[in-house]
C-alpha positions, 0 to 999 in steps of 0.5 A, spaced: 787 481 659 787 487 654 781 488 649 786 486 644 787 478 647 779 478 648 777 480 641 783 474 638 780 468 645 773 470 641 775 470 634 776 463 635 770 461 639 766 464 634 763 460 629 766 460 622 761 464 619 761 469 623 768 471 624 771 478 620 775 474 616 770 470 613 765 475 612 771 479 608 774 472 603 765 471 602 765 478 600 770 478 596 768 472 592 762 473 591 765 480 588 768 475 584 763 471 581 759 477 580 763 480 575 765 473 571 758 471 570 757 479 568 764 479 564 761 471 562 755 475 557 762 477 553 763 470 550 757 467 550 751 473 547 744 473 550 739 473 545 733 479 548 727 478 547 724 484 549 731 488 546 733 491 553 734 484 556 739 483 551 744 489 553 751 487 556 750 487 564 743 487 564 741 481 569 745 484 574 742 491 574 735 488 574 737 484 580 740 489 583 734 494 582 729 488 583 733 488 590 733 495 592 725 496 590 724 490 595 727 492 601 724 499 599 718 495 599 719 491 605 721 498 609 713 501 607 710 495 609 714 496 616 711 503 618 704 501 615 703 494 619 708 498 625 702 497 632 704 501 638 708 498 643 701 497 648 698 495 642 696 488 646 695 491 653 688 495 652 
């Protein structure tokens, strides 16, 4: 049995949501909501209250860097509570 027949006998035992070319149809659709609720903002105007809120885009560019700044976050946090591994052995 060759890698090839081996890769396609799990693609199909896989669990849907695991296989390649569903992660590739989730992204690419996901891609597409983002850019219609972004493209959205052109046909219905949003009233800021701060004036930089009311800027084409910027919903999508808060919660991206809202999502950057929590993963930097989380990494800090990581090293900072990191033990060692014989932590519990003293």
């Amino acid at each position: 049995m060759t890698p090839e027949d081996q890769r396609s006998d799990t693609a199909e035992t896989d669990p849907w949501l695991v296989r390649p070319a569903t992660i590739r149809k989730l992204w690419i659709g996901f891609a597409v909501l983002l850019a219609a609720t972004v493209l959205g903002q052109a046909l219905i105007p949003v009233k800021g209250y701060f004036g930089v809120d009311s800027w084409f885009g910027f919903g999508a560019l808060f919660g991206f860097l809202s999502c950057l700044v929590m993963v930097i976050v989380a990494r800090i946090l990581g090293v900072v509570l990191k033990r060692d591994e014989r932590y519990y052995d003293d």
